[in-house]
C-alpha positions in Angstrom: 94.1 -56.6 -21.0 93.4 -53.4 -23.4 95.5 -51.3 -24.3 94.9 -47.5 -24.7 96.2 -46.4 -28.3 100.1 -45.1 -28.1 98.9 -42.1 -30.2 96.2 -41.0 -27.1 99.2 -41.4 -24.7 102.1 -39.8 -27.0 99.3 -36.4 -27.4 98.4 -36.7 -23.5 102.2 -36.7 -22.7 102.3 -33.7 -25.3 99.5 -32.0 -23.2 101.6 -32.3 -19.7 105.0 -31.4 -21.4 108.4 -33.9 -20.4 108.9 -33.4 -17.2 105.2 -33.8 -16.1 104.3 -37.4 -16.8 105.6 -40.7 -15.6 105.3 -43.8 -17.4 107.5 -46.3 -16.0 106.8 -48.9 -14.2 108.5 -48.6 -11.2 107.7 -45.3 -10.8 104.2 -45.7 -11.0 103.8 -48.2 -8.6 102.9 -46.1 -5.5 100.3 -43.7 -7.3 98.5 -47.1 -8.0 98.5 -48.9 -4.3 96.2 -47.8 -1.6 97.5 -46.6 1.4 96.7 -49.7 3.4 97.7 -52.1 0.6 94.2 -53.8 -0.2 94.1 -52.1 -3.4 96.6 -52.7 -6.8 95.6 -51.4 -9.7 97.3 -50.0 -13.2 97.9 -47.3 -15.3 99.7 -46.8 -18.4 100.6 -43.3 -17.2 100.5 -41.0 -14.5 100.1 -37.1 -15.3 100.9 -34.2 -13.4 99.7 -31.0 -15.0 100.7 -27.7 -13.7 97.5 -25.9 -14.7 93.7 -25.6 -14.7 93.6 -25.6 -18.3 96.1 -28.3 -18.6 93.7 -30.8 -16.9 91.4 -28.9 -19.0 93.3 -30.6 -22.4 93.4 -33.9 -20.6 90.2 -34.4 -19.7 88.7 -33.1 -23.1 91.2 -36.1 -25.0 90.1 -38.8 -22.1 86.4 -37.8 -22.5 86.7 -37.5 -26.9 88.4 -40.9 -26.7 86.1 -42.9 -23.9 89.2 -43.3 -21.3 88.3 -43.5 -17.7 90.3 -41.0 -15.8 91.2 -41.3 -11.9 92.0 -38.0 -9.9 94.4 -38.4 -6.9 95.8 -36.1 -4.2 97.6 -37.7 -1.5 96.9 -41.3 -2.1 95.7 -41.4 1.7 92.1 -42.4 1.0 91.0 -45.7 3.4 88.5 -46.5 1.0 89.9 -47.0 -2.4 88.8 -44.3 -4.3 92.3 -42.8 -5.7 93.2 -46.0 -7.1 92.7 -47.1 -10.5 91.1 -50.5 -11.2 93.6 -53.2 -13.1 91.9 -52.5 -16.7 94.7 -50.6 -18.0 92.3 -48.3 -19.1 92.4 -45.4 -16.8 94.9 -42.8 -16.6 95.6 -41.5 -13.4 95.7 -37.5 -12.8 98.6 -36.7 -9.4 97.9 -32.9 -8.5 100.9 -32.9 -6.6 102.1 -29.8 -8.9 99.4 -27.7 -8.8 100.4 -26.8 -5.4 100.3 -22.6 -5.0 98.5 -20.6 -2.4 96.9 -18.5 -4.8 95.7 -15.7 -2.4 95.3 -14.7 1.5 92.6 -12.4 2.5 92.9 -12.0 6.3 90.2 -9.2 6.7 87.8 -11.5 4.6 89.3 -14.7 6.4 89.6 -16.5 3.0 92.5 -18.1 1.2 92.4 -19.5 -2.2 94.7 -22.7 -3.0 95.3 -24.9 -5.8 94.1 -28.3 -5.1 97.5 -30.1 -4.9 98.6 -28.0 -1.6 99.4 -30.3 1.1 97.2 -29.6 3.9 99.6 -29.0 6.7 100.9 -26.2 4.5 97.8 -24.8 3.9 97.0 -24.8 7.2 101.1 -23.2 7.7 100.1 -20.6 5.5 97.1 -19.3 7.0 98.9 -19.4 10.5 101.6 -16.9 8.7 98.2 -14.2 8.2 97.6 -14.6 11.4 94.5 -16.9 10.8 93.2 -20.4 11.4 92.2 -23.4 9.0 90.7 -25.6 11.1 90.4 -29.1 9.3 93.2 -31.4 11.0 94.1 -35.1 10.6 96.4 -37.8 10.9 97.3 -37.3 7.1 97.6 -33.8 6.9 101.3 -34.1 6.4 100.7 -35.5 3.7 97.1 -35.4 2.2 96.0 -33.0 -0.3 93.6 -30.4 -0.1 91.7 -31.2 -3.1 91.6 -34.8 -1.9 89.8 -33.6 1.1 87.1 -31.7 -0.5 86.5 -34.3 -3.0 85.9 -36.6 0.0 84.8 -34.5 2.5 87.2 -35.2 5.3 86.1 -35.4 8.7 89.0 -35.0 11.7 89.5 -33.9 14.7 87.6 -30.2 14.4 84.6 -31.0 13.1 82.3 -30.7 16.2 83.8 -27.0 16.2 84.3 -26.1 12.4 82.2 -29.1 10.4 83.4 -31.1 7.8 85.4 -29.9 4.7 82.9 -28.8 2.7 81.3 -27.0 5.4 84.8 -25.0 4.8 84.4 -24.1 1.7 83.0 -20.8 0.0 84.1 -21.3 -4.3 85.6 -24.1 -6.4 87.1 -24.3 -9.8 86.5 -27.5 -11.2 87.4 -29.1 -14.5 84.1 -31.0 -15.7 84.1 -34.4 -17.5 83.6 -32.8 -20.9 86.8 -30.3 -20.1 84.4 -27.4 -19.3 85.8 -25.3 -16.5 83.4 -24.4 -13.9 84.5 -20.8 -11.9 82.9 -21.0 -8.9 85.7 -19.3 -6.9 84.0 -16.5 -5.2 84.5 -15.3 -1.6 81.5 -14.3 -0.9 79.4 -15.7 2.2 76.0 -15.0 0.7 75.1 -16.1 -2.6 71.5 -16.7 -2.7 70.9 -17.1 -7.0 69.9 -20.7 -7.4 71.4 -24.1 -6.8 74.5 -24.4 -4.5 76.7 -25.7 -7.3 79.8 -26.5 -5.6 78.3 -29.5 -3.0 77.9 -31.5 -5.9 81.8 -31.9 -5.6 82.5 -31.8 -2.6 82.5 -35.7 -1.1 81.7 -36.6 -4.6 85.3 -38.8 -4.9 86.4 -37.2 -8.5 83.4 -39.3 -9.9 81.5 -35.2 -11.0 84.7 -33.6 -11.8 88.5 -32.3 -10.8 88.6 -29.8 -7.8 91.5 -27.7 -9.1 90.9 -25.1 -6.8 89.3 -23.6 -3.8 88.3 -21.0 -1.8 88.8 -21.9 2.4 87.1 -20.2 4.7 89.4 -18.9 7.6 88.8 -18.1 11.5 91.0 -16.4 14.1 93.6 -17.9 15.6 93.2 -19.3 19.3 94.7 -17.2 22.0 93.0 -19.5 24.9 93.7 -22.9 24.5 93.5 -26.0 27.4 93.3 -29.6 26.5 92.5 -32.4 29.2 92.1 -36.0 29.8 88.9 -37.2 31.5 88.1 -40.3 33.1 84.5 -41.2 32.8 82.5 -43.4 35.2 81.2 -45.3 32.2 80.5 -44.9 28.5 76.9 -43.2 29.0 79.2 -40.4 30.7 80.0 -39.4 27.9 77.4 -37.4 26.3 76.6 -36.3 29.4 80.4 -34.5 29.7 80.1 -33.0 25.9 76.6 -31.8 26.9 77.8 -30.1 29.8 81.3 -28.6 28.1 79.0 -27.2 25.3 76.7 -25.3 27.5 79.2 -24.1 31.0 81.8 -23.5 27.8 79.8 -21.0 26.1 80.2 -24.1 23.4 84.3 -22.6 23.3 84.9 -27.1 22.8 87.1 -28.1 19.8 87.5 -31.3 20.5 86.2 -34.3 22.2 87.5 -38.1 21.6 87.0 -41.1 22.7 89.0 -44.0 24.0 88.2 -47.2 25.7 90.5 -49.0 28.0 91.7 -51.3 24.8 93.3 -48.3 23.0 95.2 -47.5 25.9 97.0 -51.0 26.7 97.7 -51.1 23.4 99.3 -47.7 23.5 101.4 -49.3 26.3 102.7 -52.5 24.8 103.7 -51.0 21.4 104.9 -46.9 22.0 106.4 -45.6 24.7 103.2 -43.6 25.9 101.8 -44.4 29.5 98.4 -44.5 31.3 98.4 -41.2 33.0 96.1 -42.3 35.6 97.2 -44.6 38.8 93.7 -46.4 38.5 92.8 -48.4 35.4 89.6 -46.7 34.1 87.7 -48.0 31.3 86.8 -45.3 29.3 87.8 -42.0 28.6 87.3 -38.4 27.0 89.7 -36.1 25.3 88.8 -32.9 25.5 90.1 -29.7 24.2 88.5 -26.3 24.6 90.0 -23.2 22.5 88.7 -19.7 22.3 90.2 -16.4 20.3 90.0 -14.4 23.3 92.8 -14.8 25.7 90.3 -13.6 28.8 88.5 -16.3 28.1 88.9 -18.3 31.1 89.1 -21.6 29.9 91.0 -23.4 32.4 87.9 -22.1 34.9 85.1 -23.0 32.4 86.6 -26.5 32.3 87.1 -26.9 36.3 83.4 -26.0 36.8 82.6 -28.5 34.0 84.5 -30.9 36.3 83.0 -29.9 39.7 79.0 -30.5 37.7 80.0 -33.5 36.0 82.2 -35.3 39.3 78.7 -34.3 41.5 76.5 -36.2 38.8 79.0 -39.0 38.4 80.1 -39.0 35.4 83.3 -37.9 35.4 85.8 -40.0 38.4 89.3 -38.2 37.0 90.9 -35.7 35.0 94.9 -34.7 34.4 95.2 -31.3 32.8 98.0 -30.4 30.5 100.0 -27.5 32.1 102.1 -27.0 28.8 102.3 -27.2 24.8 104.1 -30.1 25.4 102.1 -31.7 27.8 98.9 -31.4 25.5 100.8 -32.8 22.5 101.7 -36.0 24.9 97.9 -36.6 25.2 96.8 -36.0 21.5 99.5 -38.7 20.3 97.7 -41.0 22.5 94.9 -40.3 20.0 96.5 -39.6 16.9 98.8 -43.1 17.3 95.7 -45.4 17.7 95.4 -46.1 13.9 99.0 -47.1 13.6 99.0 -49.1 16.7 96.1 -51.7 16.5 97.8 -52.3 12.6 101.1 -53.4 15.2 98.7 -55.5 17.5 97.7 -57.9 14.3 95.0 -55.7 12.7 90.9 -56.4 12.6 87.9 -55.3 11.1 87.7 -51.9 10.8 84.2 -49.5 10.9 83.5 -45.9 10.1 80.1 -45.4 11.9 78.5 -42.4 12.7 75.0 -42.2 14.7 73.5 -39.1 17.1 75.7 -38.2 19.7 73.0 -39.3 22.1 73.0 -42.9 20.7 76.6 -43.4 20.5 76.6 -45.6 24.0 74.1 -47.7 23.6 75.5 -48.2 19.5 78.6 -49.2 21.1 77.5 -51.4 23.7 74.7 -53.2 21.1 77.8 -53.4 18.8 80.2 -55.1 20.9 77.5 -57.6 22.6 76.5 -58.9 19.0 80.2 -59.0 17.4 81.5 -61.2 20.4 78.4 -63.4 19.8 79.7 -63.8 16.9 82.8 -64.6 17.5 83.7 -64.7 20.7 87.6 -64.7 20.4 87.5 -61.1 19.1 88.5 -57.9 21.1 86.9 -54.8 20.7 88.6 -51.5 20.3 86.5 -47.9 19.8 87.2 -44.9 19.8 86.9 -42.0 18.0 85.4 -38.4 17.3 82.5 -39.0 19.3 81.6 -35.4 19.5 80.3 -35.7 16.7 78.6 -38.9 16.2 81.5 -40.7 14.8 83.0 -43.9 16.2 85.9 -46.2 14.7 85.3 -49.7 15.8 87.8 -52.3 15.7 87.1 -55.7 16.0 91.0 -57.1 16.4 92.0 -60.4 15.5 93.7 -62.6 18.1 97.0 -62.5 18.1 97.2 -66.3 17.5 95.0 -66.3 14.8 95.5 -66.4 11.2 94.9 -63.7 9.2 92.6 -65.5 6.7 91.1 -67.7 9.1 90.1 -64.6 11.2 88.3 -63.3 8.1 86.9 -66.4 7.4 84.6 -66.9 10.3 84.1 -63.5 10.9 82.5 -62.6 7.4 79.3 -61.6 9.0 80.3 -59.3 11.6 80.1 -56.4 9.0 76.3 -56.8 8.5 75.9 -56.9 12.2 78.0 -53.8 12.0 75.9 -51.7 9.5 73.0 -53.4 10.3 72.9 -51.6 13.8 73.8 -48.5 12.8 71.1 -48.5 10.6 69.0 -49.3 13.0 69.9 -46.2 15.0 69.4 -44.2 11.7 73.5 -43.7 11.2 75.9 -44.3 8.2 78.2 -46.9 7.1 80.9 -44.3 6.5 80.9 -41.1 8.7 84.4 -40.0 7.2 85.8 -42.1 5.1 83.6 -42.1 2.1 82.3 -45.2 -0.2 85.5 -45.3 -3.4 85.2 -49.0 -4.3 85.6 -50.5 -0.7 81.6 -49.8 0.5 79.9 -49.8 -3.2 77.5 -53.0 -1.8 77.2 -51.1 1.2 75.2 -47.9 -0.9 73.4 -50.1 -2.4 72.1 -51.4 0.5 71.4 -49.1 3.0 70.5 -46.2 1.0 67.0 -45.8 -0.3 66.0 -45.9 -3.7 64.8 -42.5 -4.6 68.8 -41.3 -2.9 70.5 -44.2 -5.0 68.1 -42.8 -8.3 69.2 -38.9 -8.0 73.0 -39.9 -7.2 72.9 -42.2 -10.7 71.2 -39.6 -12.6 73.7 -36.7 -11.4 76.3 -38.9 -12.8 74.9 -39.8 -16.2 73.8 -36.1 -16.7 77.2 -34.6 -15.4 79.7 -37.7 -16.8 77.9 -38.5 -19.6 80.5 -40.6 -20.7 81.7 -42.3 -17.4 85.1 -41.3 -17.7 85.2 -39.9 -13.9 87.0 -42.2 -11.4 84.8 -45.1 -13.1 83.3 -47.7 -10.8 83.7 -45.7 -8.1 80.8 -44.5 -5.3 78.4 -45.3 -7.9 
């Protein structure tokens, strides 16, 4: 394995100062392990610069001296794209200090944070102005914000608020020569040539180092009502989040999916129930949020109930009647990742498609993976508001893990095959790292593939930028 020279890392460690580097071992160990353990890479050193223009020096060394440099926030990327590869050649940027809210303007509903803020504190901080920012996820205790935007995270919000980038107004980024890029303006029109910042944002820290951002902000809710639906089948559902949007006055901030799977494996490993008497097969949850406490919600969604029950689709509903109440049914959601890890794991799918496709993706889905392999249980669900559906196929309890793999090695073509069949994507949320490189390759067309590789070469001339990565 190469080495990088010890003069490189003694004038890096003089960049970053004592007390902001870490270069044993040990101690590095968790910056270079993905969050579900598929990816071990290495690092001579891990930095953790206080300051735009302390990345600034850093990247300016890496890119004079050809060393590959990999960015990281939280480490709670699903896709591999915080982790360095096992070259030794990479040095690995934390920017778990650069961590301030810079600035809170509550009349323009914009706040400006360094990139290393944890997102449940940005989101803490805005709540102090008396202001909302919407992205939420399972992470966001501890994934950072600048991790977010560089991957475009999804969540729970999006069919209300969009995705991250679609909450963001200016960025400071640190370019792969060292050039800082100020692009922090607050300012919601800006019409004067290309819209520089959405080359960063999803781009994985393969363009650059967000170091900080501008947010947009929104008021706070003062209406809020949160339900879980029982739906007659899974072509219900577009049918409810049709209705909601339009009886609403499209006042919906959530609507996710669960099939009856998610919920007996709710049962057998937390101490969460089946609210319902009957076992249903698929359900819907729903939560409608408005800054206006007139707005009625609770009505809104009890005519939504009375259309949707006289056209069938919907066969049950329980309300939450409290805070508490409505925190009980999102942790049926939010637990579903860590559950189907307890039942024995699977194969595991980002897919998005239209909103209109999603049943008839799902059902296509399942009918060709048990085909397949016919020992297999299916588990979806997901923020199917938006298009987006996580589809587990979970391994038999009985079943070795290796085995399992082993003769079910084609049921990720059939996977991204159909959804590209129904025009979708391989990864609605969780981006391409290292984990779905073969996958771009494939399904995107040449001319996308062309103009991603020459944005690379002409921004990262040298390849230093989370190398190997996305493409």
């Amino acid at each position: 394995m190469q080495k990088i020279d010890s003069e490189i890392i003694y004038s890096l460690k003089g960049i970053v100062g004592p007390n902001n580097y870490i270069d044993d071992t040990k101690k590095i160990d968790p910056y270079v392990k993905d969050i579900w353990g598929q990816y071990n890479g290495t690092t001579p050193l891990v930095l953790r610069p206080i300051s735009t223009d302390m990345v600034s020096e850093i990247v300016t060394l890496c890119n004079n001296n050809n060393i590959g440099i990999v960015p990281q926030g939280g480490n709670t990327g699903l896709v591999g794209g915080g982790v360095p590869s096992d070259s030794g050649m990479e040095i690995l940027i934390s920017m778990d200090k650069m961590n301030a809210v810079c600035d809170i303007d509550a009349v323009n509903y914009t706040m400006t944070v360094e990139a290393g803020c944890i997102l449940s504190e940005v989101q803490d901080a805005a709540f102090s102005a008396n202001r909302l920012f919407p992205l939420s996820l399972g992470a966001e205790g501890s994934c950072q914000i600048g991790g977010n935007l560089s991957t475009n995270a999804g969540g729970t919000a999006v069919l209300r608020y969009g995705n991250a980038k679609e909450l963001v107004l200016g960025l400071e980024v640190v370019l792969p020569n060292g050039t800082i890029y100020d692009g922090l303006r607050r300012l919601r029109k800006d019409n004067t040539g290309y819209d520089l910042k959405q080359l960063f944002l999803g781009s994985e820290g393969t363009l650059g180092i967000i170091t900080k951002a501008v947010l947009k902000l929104f008021p706070l809710p003062e209406d809020k009502v949160t339900s879980l639906v029982a739906l007659s089948s899974l072509e219900a559902a577009p049918r409810l989040l049709s209705s909601l949007r339009e009886i609403t006055g499209d006042n919906i901030t959530a609507f996710e999916y669960m099939d009856r799977a998610c919920l007996d494996i709710l049962e057998t490993h937390t101490d969460l129930s089946d609210p319902f008497s009957e076992k249903y097969s698929h359900f819907a949850l729903v939560e409608l949020t408005s800054s206006r406490v007139d707005a009625n919600l609770y009505d809104l969604l009890e005519r939504t109930f009375k259309t949707t029950i006289d056209d069938g689709s919907v066969v049950d509903a329980v309300v939450a009647s409290s805070e508490s109440q409505a925190t009980q049914l999102w942790k049926m959601r939010e637990m579903l990742p860590e559950v189907y890890r307890l039942e024995g794991g699977g194969l595991t799918f980002d897919i998005s498609v239209p909103v209109s496709s999603v049943p008839e993706f799902i059902n296509r889905s399942t009918k060709l993976c048990n085909q397949s392999y016919d020992k297999g249980v299916v588990l979806t669900f997901g923020h199917i508001g938006d298009g987006n559906v996580h589809f587990i196929f979970m391994k038999p309890r009985d079943v070795n893990m290796d085995d399992f793999l082993s003769e079910t090695k084609n049921i990720s073509n059939i996977m991204y095959d159909t959804a590209a069949e129904f025009n979708g994507s391989f990864s609605a949320e969780h981006g391409v790292g290292v984990y779905k490189k073969n996958e771009l390759e494939i399904y995107k067309s040449k001319v996308e593939l062309s103009l991603m590789k020459t944005l690379k070469r002409s921004i990262d001339v040298n390849n230093i930028m989370n190398p190997n990565k996305v493409v």
